[in-house]
ZAMARGU-4260 file (C-alpha; in steps of 0.2 Angstrom, whole numbers, plus 5000, padded with zeros to 4 digits):
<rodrens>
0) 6065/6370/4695 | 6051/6361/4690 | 6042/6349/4706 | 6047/6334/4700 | 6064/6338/4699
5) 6065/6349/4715 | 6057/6331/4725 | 6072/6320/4717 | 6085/6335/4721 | 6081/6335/4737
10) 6078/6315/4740 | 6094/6313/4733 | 6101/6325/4746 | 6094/6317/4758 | 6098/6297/4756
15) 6108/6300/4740 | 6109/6294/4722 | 6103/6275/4722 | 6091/6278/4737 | 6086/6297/4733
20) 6083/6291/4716 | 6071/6273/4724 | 6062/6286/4736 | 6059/6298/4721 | 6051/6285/4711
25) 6038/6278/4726 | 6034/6298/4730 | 6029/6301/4711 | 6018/6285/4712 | 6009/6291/4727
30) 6006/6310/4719 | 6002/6301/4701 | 5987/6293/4712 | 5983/6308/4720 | 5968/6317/4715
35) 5970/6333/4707 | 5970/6348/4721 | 5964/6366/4719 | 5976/6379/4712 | 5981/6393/4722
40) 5972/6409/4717 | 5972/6424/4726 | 5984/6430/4739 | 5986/6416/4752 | 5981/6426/4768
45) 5969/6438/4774 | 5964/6447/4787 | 5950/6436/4789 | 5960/6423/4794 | 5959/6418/4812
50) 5962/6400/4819 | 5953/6392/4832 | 5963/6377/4844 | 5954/6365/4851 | 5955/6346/4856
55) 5940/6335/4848 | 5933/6330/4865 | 5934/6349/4873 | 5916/6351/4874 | 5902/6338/4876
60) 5887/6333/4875 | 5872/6319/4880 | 5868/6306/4865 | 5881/6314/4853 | 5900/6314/4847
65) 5910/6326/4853 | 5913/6330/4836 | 5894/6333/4833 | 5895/6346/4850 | 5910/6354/4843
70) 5900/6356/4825 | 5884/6364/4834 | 5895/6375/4845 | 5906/6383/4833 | 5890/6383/4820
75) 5881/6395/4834 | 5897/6404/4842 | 5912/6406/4829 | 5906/6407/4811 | 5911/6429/4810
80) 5924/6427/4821 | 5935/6412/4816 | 5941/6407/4796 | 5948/6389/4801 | 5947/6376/4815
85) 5962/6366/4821 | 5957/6349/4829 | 5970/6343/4840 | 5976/6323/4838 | 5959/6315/4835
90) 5968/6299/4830 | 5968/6283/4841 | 5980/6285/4854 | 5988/6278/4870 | 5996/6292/4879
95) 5999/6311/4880 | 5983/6318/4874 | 5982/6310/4856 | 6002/6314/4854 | 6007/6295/4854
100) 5995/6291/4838 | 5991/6271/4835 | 5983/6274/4819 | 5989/6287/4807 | 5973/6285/4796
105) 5958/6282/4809 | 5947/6294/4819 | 5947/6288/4839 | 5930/6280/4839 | 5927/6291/4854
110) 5927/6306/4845 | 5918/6303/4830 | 5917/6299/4812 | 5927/6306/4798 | 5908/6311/4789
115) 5908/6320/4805 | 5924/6329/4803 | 5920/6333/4786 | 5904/6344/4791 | 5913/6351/4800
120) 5924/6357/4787 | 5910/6364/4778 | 5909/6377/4787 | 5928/6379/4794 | 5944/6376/4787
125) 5952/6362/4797 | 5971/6360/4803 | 5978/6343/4807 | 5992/6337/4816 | 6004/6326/4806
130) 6013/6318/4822 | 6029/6314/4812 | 6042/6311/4825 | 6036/6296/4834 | 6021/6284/4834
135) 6013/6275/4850 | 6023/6259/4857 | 6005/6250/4857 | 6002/6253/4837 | 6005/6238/4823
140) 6020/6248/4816 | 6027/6246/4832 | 6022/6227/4833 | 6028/6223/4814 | 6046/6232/4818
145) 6048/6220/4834 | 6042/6205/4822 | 6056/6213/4812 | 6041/6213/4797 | 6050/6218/4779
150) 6046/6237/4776 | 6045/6239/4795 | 6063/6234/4802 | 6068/6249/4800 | 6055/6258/4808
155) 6064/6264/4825 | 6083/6271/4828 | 6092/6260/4837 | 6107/6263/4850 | 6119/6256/4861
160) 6115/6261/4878 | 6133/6265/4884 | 6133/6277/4869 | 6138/6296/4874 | 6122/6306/4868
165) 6125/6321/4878 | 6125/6330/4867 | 6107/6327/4862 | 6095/6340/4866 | 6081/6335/4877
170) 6066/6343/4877 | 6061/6335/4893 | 6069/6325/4910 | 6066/6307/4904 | 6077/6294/4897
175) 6081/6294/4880 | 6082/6276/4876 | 6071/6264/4880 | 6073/6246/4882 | 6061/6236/4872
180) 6061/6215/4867 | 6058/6209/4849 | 6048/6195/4844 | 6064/6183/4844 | 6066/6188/4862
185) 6082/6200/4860 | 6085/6216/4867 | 6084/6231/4858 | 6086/6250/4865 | 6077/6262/4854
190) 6076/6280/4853 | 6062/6287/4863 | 6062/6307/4863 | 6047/6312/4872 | 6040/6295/4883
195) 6043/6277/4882 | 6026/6276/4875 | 6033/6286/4859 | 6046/6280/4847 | 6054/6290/4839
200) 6053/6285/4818 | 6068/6282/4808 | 6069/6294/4793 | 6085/6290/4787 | 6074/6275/4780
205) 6065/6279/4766 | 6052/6265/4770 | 6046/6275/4785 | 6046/6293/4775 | 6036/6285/4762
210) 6024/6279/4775 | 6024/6299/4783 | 6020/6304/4764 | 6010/6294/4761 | 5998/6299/4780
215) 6003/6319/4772 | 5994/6315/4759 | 5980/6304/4765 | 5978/6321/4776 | 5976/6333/4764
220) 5963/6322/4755 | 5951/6322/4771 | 5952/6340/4771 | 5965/6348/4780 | 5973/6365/4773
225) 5984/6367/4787 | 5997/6353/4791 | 6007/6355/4808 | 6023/6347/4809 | 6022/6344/4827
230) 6041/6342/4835 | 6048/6344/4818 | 6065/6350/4826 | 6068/6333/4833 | 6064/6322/4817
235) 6084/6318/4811 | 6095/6311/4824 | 6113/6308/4821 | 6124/6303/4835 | 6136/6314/4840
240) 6127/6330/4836 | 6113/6340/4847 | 6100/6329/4837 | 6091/6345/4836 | 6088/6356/4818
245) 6098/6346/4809 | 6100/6350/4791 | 6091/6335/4784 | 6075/6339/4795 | 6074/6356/4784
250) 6076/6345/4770 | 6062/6334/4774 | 6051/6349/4777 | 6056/6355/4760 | 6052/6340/4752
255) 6033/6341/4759 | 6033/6357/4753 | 6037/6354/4736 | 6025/6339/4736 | 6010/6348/4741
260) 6015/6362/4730 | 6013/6351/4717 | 5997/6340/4721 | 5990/6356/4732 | 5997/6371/4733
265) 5983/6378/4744 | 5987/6369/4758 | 6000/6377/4773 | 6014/6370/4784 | 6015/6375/4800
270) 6030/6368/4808 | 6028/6366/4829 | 6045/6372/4835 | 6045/6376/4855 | 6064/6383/4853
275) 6071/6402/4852 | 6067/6413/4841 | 6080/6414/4831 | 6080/6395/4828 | 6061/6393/4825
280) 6060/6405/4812 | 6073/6395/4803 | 6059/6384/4797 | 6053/6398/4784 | 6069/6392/4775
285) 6073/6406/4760 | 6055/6413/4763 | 6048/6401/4747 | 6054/6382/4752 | 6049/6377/4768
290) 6034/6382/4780 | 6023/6396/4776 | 6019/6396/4794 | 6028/6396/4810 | 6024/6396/4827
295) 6027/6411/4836 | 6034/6404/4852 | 6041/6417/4860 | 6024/6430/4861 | 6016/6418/4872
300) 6028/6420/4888 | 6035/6437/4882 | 6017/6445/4884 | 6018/6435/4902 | 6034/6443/4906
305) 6029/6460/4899 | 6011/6463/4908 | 6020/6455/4925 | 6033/6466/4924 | 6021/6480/4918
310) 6034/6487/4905 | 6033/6483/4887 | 6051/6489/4882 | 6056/6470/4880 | 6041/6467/4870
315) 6043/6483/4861 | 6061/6477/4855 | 6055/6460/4850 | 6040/6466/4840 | 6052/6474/4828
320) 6060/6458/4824 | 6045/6450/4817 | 6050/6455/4800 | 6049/6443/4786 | 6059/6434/4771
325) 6044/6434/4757 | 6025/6437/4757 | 6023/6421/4755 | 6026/6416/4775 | 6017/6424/4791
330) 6017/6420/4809 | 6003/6409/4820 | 6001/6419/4833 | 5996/6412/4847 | 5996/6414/4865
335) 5989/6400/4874 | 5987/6379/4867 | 5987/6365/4873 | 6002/6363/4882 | 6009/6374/4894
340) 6019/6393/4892 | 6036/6387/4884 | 6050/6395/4891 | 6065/6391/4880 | 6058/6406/4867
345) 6064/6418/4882 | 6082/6412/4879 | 6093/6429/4874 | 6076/6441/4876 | 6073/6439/4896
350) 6087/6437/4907 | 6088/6423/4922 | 6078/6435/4936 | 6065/6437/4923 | 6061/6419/4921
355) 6062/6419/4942 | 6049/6431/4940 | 6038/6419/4928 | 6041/6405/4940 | 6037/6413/4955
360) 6021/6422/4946 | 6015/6403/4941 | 6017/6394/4958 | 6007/6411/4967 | 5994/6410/4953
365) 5989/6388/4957 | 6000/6382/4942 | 6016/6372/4941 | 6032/6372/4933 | 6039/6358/4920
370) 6059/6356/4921 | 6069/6346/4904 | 6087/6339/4909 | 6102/6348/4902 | 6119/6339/4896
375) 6127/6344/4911 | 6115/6334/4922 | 6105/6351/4927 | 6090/6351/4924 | 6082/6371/4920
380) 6061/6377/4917 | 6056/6371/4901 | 6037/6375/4903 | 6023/6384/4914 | 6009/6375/4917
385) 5994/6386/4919 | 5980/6391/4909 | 5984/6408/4900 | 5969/6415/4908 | 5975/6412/4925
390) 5992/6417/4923 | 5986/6434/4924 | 5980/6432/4941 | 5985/6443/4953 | 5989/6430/4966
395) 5995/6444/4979 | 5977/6453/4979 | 5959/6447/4983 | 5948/6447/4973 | 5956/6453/4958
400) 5945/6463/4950 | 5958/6469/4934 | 5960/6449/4932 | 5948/6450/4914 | 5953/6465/4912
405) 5972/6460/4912 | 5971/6446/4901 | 5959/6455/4888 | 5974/6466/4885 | 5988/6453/4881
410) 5975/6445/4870 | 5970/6463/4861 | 5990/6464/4858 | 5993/6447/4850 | 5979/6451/4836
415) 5988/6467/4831 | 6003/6459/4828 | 6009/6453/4811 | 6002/6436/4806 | 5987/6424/4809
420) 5981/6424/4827 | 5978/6405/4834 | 5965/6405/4850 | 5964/6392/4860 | 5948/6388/4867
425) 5951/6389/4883 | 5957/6407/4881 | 5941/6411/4871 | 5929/6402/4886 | 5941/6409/4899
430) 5943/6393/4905 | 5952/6392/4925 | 5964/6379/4932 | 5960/6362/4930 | 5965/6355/4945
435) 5953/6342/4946 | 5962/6338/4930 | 5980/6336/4938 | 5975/6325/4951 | 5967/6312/4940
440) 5978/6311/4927 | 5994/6314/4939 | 6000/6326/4922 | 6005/6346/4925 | 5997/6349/4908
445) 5979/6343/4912 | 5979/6359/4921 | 5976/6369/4902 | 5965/6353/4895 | 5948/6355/4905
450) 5932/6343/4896 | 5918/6354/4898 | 5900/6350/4896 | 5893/6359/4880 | 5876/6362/4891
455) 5886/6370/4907 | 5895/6382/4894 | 5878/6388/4887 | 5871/6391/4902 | 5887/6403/4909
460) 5888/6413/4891 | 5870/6416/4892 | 5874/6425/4909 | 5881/6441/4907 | 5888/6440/4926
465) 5898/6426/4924 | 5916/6424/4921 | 5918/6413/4905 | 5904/6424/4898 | 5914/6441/4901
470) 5928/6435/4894 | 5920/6427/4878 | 5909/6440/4873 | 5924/6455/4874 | 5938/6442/4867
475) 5924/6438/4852 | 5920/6457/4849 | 5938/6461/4847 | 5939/6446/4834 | 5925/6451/4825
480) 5931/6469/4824 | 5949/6463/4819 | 5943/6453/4804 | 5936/6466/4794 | 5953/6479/4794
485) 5963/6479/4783 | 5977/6484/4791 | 5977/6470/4802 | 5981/6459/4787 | 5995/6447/4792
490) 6009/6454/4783 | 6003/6471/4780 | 6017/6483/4784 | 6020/6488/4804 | 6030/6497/4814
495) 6034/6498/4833 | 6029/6515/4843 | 6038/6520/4859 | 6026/6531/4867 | 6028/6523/4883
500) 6036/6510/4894 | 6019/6506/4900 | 6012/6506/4881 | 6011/6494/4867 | 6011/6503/4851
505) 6012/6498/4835 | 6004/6504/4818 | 5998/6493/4806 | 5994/6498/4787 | 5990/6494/4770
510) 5986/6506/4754 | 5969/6507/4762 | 5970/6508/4782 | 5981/6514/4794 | 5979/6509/4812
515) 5984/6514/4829 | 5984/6498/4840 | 5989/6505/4859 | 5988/6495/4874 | 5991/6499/4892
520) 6000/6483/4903 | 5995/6494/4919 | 5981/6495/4930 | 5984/6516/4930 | 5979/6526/4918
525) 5993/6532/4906 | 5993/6546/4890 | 5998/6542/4873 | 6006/6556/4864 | 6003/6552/4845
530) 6008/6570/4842 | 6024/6567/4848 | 6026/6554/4833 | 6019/6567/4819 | 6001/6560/4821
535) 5988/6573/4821 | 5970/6574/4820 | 5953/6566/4826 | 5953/6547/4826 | 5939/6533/4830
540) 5942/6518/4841 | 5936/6504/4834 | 5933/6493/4850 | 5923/6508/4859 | 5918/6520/4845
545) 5922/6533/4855 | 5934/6547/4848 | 5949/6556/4852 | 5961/6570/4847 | 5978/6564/4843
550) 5986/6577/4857 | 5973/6570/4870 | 5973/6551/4870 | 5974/6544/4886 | 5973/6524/4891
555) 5962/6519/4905 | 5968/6501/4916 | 5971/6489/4903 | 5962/6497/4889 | 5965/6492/4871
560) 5964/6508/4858 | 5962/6505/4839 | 5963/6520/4833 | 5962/6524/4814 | 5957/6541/4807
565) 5941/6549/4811
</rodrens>
């Protein structure tokens, strides 16, 4: 089916004829005005890609934006090692982070200057956040809807009070609705997901999803060829229903789809889903329609779980699901971002004493735990908040001298998996608990969102002895190393190895590489018996350069092997 017709199919599944048909005719005007984009050529992933997170204000630096740090830093440090950069929220905001967005089409004056933001994308691809689900209680959008402004009266969802939405899933332990006055002084309660400060947007009003496609597209023009849908799962609410994946959300992310397929097809959804795994992965749709990406929510407390527990059977069962629809979708690996470890992805993988486990492993290791509220009135973990770095502490032993060591390894695992690895920054620095952070903002998650000073980073990765420089220059060498294989291209073929409960193995290969990707969760030293598994012959790790008989391979504390033959 041709775009054009695919956008009206779906618009008219969405609001139907008379209003799908309206929305259709304002969504073709926008993409007639849109410049003409670049045409797919070429497969759309490699193994060269790798995605660096970071916020725009992460590192910093006297007399210039922290745009113009961030340029300089990544020009020195991450040009052979990562293909794009995502900049979190950079937009004017008033609360969580950049998450509660005043202006869709502004850069925080803070931050920097779109010219800025373009150089960098010179060098970088660049990923943006589209904040879709709700907009910042201080912005005009909000103002005009309590004028009741025509085109904005429809902007929030409004609800009785006494209505019975227990059934709504909530993501965190605030209220739901939140009281607000208009401008003629009456009361209004409108829907609130995440914080007061955030209303939630109406997309059963096609003035407010043109308004989204309109910021989609304004987006792809400055640049960005990764869009994140950030709490896309949210985005439809119906009362009565769990207000949760609902299917006119997928319908809205097909519609982006096919709009950017048509204006440019280069550019990638990613949609942010912190759910199980079964239900995240529902945003690749048939594998062609919706996202080509999706978060991979359930590897970043998995790998927790697994090097904790020091057994990878879990992982090891897992790792055979990621298995995907079409070519044309991959996972974003990632391990650590902004927020904290979600939880929820353990849901049907880790039983109840696991998570007890993860719990007690964050309180021992200086980090705190985030609870939502259930519809019964419980309320359960719904995230760890700790760096990744030091969640594999070993709070029980001083020092810890396996604590690089440890965390190296669940890093080395995520990059051999299938799909795209994300890195966030403060993995890659090997950045500690930001306490200092908590206790000024009074928020668990400042814990993971340190402001460094560009010039203190320089100094500790020019010394080898330090910390963040240990980290850095082994996490870096594995990147580099990784980028250049073949095998480690994100949908080349895979498949788990059982060597070992103390081993992760898993072979990656293409027509022209096969690798052996082994890892050892344990500080003992363990033997890996590729000849059990019919593999024979010399082989050449790539990380050490050392070699090794297939019948006499064996894994020292936390050692990473990526074998391919000699």
């Amino acid at each position: 089916m041709a775009e054009p017709e695919l956008i009206q199919k779906i618009l008219s599944g969405i609001y139907g004829d008379a209003d799908g048909k309206r929305a259709a005719t304002q969504v073709n005007s926008l993409i007639k005005r849109f410049p003409k984009g670049q045409s797919l050529v070429g497969p759309r992933f490699s193994e060269s890609d790798a995605v660096l997170i970071t916020y725009g204000d992460t590192l910093s630096a006297e007399g210039e934006s922290p745009l113009v740090a961030l340029q300089r830093f990544a020009q020195t440090h991450l040009k052979k090692i990562f293909s794009h950069i995502h900049v979190l929220p950079f937009w004017p905001y008033s609360s969580d982070d950049g998450f509660s967005v005043i202006d869709f089409h502004r850069i925080d004056p803070a931050l920097g200057r779109w010219s800025e933001m373009c150089r960098l994308g010179q060098d970088f691809k660049l990923m943006f956040d589209l904040v879709l689900n709700h907009i910042s209680a201080k912005s005009k959008w909000f103002e005009y809807y309590r004028a009741g402004r025509s085109g904005f009266d429809t902007l929030a969802i409004e609800a009785d009070p006494h209505t019975d939405l227990s059934d709504v899933v909530r993501p965190r332990a605030l209220p739901l609705l939140t009281e607000t006055i208009m401008a003629n002084q009456k009361k209004r309660h409108v829907w609130t997901t995440f914080s007061a400060d955030q209303i939630d947007l109406n997309f059963a009003s096609v003035d407010v999803l043109i308004k989204m496609v309109a910021v989609l597209l304004y987006y792809v023009k400055q640049g960005a060829e990764i869009i994140r849908l950030d709490a896309i799962a949210y985005l439809w609410k119906e009362i009565g229903t769990t207000c949760i994946h609902l299917d006119k959300t997928h319908e809205v992310v097909r519609l982006f789809r096919a709009i950017l397929d048509q204006v440019a097809p280069q550019v990638m959804i990613l949609t942010e889903t912190n759910v199980p795994h079964a239900e995240n992965i529902s945003y690749f749709g048939n594998g062609l329609n919706e996202a080509q990406m999706v978060y991979n929510f359930s590897l970043p407390p998995l790998l927790f779980y697994t090097f904790m527990g020091q057994d990878t059977t879990v992982l090891s069962q897992w790792a055979k699901t990621l298995v995907l629809a079409s070519d044309k979708t991959t996972f974003f690996n990632f391990t650590a971002s902004h927020d904290g470890i979600g939880v929820r992805p353990l849901e049907g993988i880790v039983d109840a004493d696991g998570l007890e486990m993860l719990v007690a492993a964050v309180n021992r290791n200086g980090g705190q735990v985030s609870y939502k509220q259930n519809s019964d009135g419980t309320q359960s973990p719904y995230e760890l908040n700790i760096t990744y770095v030091d969640a594999f502490l070993d709070g029980r032993s001083t020092p810890d001298k396996d604590h690089a060591a440890r965390f190296l390894a669940s890093q080395a695992i995520a990059l051999a998996l299938p799909g795209v690895p994300a890195v966030y920054i403060h993995s890659l620095l090997g950045s500690r608990n930001w306490i200092e952070g908590v206790q000024q903002t009074g928020r668990a998650r400042s814990i993971n969102r340190a402001k460094l000073k560009l010039s203190q980073v320089e100094a500790q990765l020019s010394d080898p002895a330090s910390f963040r420089a240990g980290i850095f220059s082994a996490y870096a060498q594995m990147l580099a190393i990784r980028c250049v294989q073949p095998a480690f291209h994100p949908n080349a073929a895979f498949r788990i190895l059982h060597l070992d409960r103390r081993l992760f193995a898993i072979i990656r290969s293409c027509e022209h590489q096969v690798l052996y990707a082994i890892t050892n969760v344990t500080s003992k030293q363990v033997k890996a018996d590729l000849d059990r598994e019919g593999i024979t012959g010399p082989h050449r790790d790539l990380l050490s350069e050392k070699h090794f008989s297939a019948d006499n391979i064996a894994l020292g504390s936390y050692q990473t092997l990526w074998l391919v033959p000699a």
